[in-house]
C-alpha positions in Angstrom: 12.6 12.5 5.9 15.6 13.8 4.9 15.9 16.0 1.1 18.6 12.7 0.3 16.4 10.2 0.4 13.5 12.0 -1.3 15.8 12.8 -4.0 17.1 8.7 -4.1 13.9 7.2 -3.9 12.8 9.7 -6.9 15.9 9.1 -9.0 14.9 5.3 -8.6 11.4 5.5 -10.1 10.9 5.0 -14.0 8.7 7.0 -15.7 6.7 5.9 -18.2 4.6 8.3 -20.3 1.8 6.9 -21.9 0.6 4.0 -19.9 -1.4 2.3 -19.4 -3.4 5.1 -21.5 -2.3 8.4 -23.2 -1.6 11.1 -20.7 -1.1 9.1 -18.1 2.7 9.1 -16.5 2.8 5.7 -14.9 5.7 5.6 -11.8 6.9 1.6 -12.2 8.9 1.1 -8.8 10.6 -2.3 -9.6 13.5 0.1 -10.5 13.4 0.9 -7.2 13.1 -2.6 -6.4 16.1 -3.6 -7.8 18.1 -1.0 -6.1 19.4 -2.6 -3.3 20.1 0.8 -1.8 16.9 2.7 -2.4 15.1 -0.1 -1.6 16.2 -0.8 1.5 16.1 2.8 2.3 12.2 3.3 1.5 11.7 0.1 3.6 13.4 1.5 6.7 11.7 5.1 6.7 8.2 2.9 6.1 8.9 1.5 9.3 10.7 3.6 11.5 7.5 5.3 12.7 6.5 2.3 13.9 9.2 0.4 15.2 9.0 -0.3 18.7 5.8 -0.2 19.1 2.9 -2.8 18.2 2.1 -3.8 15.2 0.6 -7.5 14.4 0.0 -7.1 11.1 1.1 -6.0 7.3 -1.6 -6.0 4.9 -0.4 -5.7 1.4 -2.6 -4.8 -1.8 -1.6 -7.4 -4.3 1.1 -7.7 -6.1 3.6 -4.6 -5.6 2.2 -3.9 -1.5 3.3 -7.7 -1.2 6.8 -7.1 -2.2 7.3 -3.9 0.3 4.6 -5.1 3.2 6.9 -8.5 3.3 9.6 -6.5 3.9 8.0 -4.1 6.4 6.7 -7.5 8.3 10.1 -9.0 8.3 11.5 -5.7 10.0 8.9 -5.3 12.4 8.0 -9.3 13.8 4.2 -9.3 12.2 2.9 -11.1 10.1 2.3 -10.8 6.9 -1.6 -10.6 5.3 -2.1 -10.7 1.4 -5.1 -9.1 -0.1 -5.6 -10.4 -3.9 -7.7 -10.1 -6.6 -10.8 -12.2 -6.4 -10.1 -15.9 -7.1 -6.9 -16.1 -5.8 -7.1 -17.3 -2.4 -8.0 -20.7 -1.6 -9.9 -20.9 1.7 -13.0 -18.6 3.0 -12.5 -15.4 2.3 -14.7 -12.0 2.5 -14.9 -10.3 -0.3 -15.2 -6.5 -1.7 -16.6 -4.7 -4.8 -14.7 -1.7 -5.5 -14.5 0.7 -8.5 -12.1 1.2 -11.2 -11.5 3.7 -14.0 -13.1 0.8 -16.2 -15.4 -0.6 -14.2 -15.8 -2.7 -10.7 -13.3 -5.1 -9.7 -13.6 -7.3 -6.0 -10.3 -8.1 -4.0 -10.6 -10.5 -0.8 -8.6 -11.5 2.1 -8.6 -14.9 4.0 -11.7 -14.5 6.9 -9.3 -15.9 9.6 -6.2 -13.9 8.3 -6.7 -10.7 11.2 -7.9 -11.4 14.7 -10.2 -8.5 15.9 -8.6 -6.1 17.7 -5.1 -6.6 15.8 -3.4 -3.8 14.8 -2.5 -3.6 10.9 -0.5 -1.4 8.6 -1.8 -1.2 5.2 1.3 -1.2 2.7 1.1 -0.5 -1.4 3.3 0.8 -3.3 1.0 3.9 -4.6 -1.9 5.9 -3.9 -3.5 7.2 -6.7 -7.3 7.4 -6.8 -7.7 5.5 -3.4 -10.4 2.9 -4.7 -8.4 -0.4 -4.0 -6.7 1.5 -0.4 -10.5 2.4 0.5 -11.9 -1.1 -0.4 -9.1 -3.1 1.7 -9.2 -0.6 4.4 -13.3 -2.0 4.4 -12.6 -5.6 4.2 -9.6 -5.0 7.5 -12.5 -3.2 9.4 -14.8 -5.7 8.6 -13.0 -8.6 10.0 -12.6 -6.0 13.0 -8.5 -4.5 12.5 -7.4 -1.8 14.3 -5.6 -0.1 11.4 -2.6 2.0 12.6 -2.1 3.3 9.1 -1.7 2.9 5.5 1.6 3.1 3.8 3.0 4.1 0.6 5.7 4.8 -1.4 4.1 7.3 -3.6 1.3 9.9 -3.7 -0.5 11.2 -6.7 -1.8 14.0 -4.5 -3.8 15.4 -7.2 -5.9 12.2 -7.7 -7.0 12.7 -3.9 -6.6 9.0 -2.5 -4.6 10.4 0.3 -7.9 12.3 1.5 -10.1 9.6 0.9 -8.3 7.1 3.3 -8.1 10.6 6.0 -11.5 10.8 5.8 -12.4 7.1 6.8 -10.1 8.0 9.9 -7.3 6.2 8.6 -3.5 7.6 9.0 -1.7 7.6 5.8 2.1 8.1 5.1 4.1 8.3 2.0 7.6 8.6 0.9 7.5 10.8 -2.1 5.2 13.2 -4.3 4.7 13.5 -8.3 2.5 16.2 -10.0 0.0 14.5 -12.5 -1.4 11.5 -13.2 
Protein backbone atom coordinates (compact mmCIF):
# COMPACT_ATOMS: atom_id res chain seq x y z
CA UNK A 1 0.00 0.00 0.00
CA UNK A 2 1.16 3.04 -1.01
CA UNK A 3 2.77 5.93 1.82
CA UNK A 4 -0.64 8.19 0.29
CA UNK A 5 -3.10 6.22 1.40
CA UNK A 6 -1.48 5.33 4.81
CA UNK A 7 -1.14 8.89 5.35
CA UNK A 8 -5.22 9.57 4.18
CA UNK A 9 -6.65 6.83 5.95
CA UNK A 10 -4.58 8.15 9.22
CA UNK A 11 -5.47 11.83 8.64
CA UNK A 12 -9.24 10.42 8.64
CA UNK A 13 -9.16 8.75 12.06
CA UNK A 14 -10.28 10.87 15.32
CA UNK A 15 -8.50 10.57 18.18
CA UNK A 16 -9.91 10.49 21.25
CA UNK A 17 -7.88 10.48 24.45
CA UNK A 18 -9.43 9.25 27.32
CA UNK A 19 -12.08 6.79 26.26
CA UNK A 20 -13.61 4.77 27.09
CA UNK A 21 -11.19 4.92 30.23
CA UNK A 22 -8.12 7.14 31.13
CA UNK A 23 -5.12 6.33 29.12
CA UNK A 24 -6.73 4.85 26.56
CA UNK A 25 -6.55 6.63 22.94
CA UNK A 26 -9.69 5.41 21.25
CA UNK A 27 -9.37 5.58 17.06
CA UNK A 28 -13.30 6.33 16.19
CA UNK A 29 -13.40 5.64 12.24
CA UNK A 30 -16.84 7.17 11.39
CA UNK A 31 -14.64 10.14 10.37
CA UNK A 32 -13.35 7.99 8.10
CA UNK A 33 -16.66 6.84 7.33
CA UNK A 34 -17.91 10.00 6.27
CA UNK A 35 -15.10 10.62 4.02
CA UNK A 36 -16.28 9.70 0.89
CA UNK A 37 -12.69 9.53 -0.38
CA UNK A 38 -10.89 7.72 2.39
CA UNK A 39 -13.59 5.56 2.70
CA UNK A 40 -13.78 4.33 -0.46
CA UNK A 41 -10.15 4.11 -0.59
CA UNK A 42 -9.73 1.68 2.67
CA UNK A 43 -12.61 -0.31 1.03
CA UNK A 44 -10.74 -0.94 -2.28
CA UNK A 45 -7.23 -1.94 -0.79
CA UNK A 46 -9.41 -4.34 1.74
CA UNK A 47 -10.39 -6.08 -1.25
CA UNK A 48 -7.97 -5.93 -3.89
CA UNK A 49 -6.12 -8.92 -2.55
CA UNK A 50 -8.91 -10.70 -3.08
CA UNK A 51 -10.58 -9.75 -6.01
CA UNK A 52 -10.85 -12.17 -8.55
CA UNK A 53 -10.67 -14.89 -6.80
CA UNK A 54 -13.32 -16.76 -4.42
CA UNK A 55 -14.78 -15.52 -1.79
CA UNK A 56 -18.48 -16.52 -0.62
CA UNK A 57 -18.60 -14.78 2.33
CA UNK A 58 -18.08 -11.40 4.52
CA UNK A 59 -18.35 -11.91 8.11
CA UNK A 60 -18.55 -8.69 9.97
CA UNK A 61 -18.14 -8.13 13.88
CA UNK A 62 -21.13 -6.08 14.85
CA UNK A 63 -21.66 -2.85 14.41
CA UNK A 64 -18.54 -0.98 12.68
CA UNK A 65 -17.20 -4.64 10.62
CA UNK A 66 -20.93 -4.32 9.30
CA UNK A 67 -20.55 -1.03 7.77
CA UNK A 68 -17.01 -1.94 6.00
CA UNK A 69 -17.78 -6.03 5.39
CA UNK A 70 -21.07 -4.65 3.49
CA UNK A 71 -19.12 -2.76 1.50
CA UNK A 72 -16.30 -5.39 0.89
CA UNK A 73 -19.41 -7.88 -0.05
CA UNK A 74 -20.94 -5.50 -2.37
CA UNK A 75 -17.36 -5.22 -4.31
CA UNK A 76 -16.65 -8.69 -4.25
CA UNK A 77 -20.38 -10.63 -5.16
CA UNK A 78 -20.60 -12.50 -1.56
CA UNK A 79 -22.71 -12.33 0.70
CA UNK A 80 -22.83 -10.65 3.55
CA UNK A 81 -22.86 -12.51 7.32
CA UNK A 82 -23.55 -10.44 10.50
CA UNK A 83 -22.11 -11.59 13.77
CA UNK A 84 -23.97 -9.62 16.78
CA UNK A 85 -24.10 -9.45 20.24
CA UNK A 86 -26.13 -12.06 21.93
CA UNK A 87 -29.88 -11.53 21.63
CA UNK A 88 -29.90 -9.96 18.50
CA UNK A 89 -30.55 -12.40 16.01
CA UNK A 90 -33.85 -13.93 15.63
CA UNK A 91 -33.58 -17.47 14.35
CA UNK A 92 -31.06 -20.49 15.65
CA UNK A 93 -28.02 -19.31 16.19
CA UNK A 94 -24.64 -20.78 17.81
CA UNK A 95 -23.33 -18.95 20.22
CA UNK A 96 -19.82 -17.94 21.92
CA UNK A 97 -18.48 -16.81 25.34
CA UNK A 98 -15.53 -14.64 24.96
CA UNK A 99 -13.58 -12.33 27.24
CA UNK A 100 -13.50 -8.70 27.83
CA UNK A 101 -11.46 -6.18 29.76
CA UNK A 102 -14.61 -6.24 32.12
CA UNK A 103 -15.68 -9.44 32.06
CA UNK A 104 -17.32 -12.16 29.40
CA UNK A 105 -19.50 -11.21 26.78
CA UNK A 106 -21.19 -14.03 23.98
CA UNK A 107 -21.70 -12.94 20.26
CA UNK A 108 -23.59 -15.38 17.77
CA UNK A 109 -24.24 -15.86 14.14
CA UNK A 110 -27.34 -17.48 12.40
CA UNK A 111 -26.52 -21.60 12.30
CA UNK A 112 -27.52 -21.75 8.55
CA UNK A 113 -25.67 -18.29 7.66
CA UNK A 114 -22.13 -20.29 6.23
CA UNK A 115 -22.34 -23.52 4.33
CA UNK A 116 -19.27 -25.70 5.17
CA UNK A 117 -16.64 -25.44 3.11
CA UNK A 118 -17.44 -21.65 2.13
CA UNK A 119 -14.74 -19.41 2.08
CA UNK A 120 -15.19 -16.20 4.43
CA UNK A 121 -13.34 -12.96 5.06
CA UNK A 122 -13.58 -11.73 8.47
CA UNK A 123 -13.92 -7.73 8.38
CA UNK A 124 -13.82 -5.25 11.62
CA UNK A 125 -12.88 -2.19 11.80
CA UNK A 126 -9.98 -2.81 14.53
CA UNK A 127 -7.84 -5.23 16.18
CA UNK A 128 -6.96 -4.48 19.46
CA UNK A 129 -6.78 -7.27 22.02
CA UNK A 130 -8.14 -10.01 19.50
CA UNK A 131 -10.91 -11.47 21.96
CA UNK A 132 -14.11 -10.68 19.81
CA UNK A 133 -11.74 -11.59 16.19
CA UNK A 134 -10.62 -15.00 18.10
CA UNK A 135 -14.23 -15.76 19.32
CA UNK A 136 -15.97 -15.21 15.76
CA UNK A 137 -13.09 -16.78 14.02
CA UNK A 138 -14.43 -20.00 16.56
CA UNK A 139 -18.03 -19.70 15.87
CA UNK A 140 -16.97 -19.53 11.49
CA UNK A 141 -14.92 -22.71 12.12
CA UNK A 142 -17.50 -24.21 13.95
CA UNK A 143 -20.14 -23.99 11.44
CA UNK A 144 -17.17 -25.38 9.20
CA UNK A 145 -15.78 -21.81 7.07
CA UNK A 146 -12.85 -21.90 5.30
CA UNK A 147 -11.55 -18.47 6.48
CA UNK A 148 -9.41 -16.79 3.83
CA UNK A 149 -8.60 -14.05 6.21
CA UNK A 150 -9.49 -11.46 8.61
CA UNK A 151 -9.57 -7.88 7.77
CA UNK A 152 -9.07 -4.61 9.35
CA UNK A 153 -8.66 -1.20 9.24
CA UNK A 154 -6.47 -0.74 12.18
CA UNK A 155 -3.84 -2.62 14.34
CA UNK A 156 -3.01 -1.90 17.90
CA UNK A 157 0.07 -4.04 17.40
CA UNK A 158 1.08 -3.65 20.92
CA UNK A 159 -2.19 -5.23 22.28
CA UNK A 160 -1.11 -8.46 20.25
CA UNK A 161 -4.53 -9.44 18.47
CA UNK A 162 -2.76 -9.57 15.24
CA UNK A 163 -0.71 -12.62 16.70
CA UNK A 164 -3.47 -14.23 18.33
CA UNK A 165 -5.62 -14.66 15.06
CA UNK A 166 -1.81 -15.86 13.30
CA UNK A 167 -1.55 -18.27 15.68
CA UNK A 168 -5.13 -20.00 15.13
CA UNK A 169 -3.82 -20.14 11.38
CA UNK A 170 -5.76 -17.38 10.34
CA UNK A 171 -4.35 -14.64 7.71
CA UNK A 172 -4.79 -11.27 8.93
CA UNK A 173 -4.37 -7.86 7.04
CA UNK A 174 -4.72 -4.29 8.06
CA UNK A 175 -4.52 -0.96 6.64
CA UNK A 176 -2.76 1.14 9.16
CA UNK A 177 -0.69 1.07 12.56
CA UNK A 178 -0.95 3.33 15.91
CA UNK A 179 1.43 3.05 18.94
CA UNK A 180 -0.55 2.60 22.25
CA UNK A 181 -3.69 1.67 23.43
Amino acid sequence: MDSSLKQTLVNSIRNIPDYPKQGVMFRDITTLLGNARAFRRAVDELVHPYAGGKVDKIAGIEARGFIIGGAMAHQLSAGFVPIRKKGKLPHDTVRIAYSLEYGLDEMEMHRDAIIPGEKVLLVDDLIATGGTAEAAVKLLQQLGADIVAACFVIDLPELGGRKKLEALGVNVRTLIDFDGH
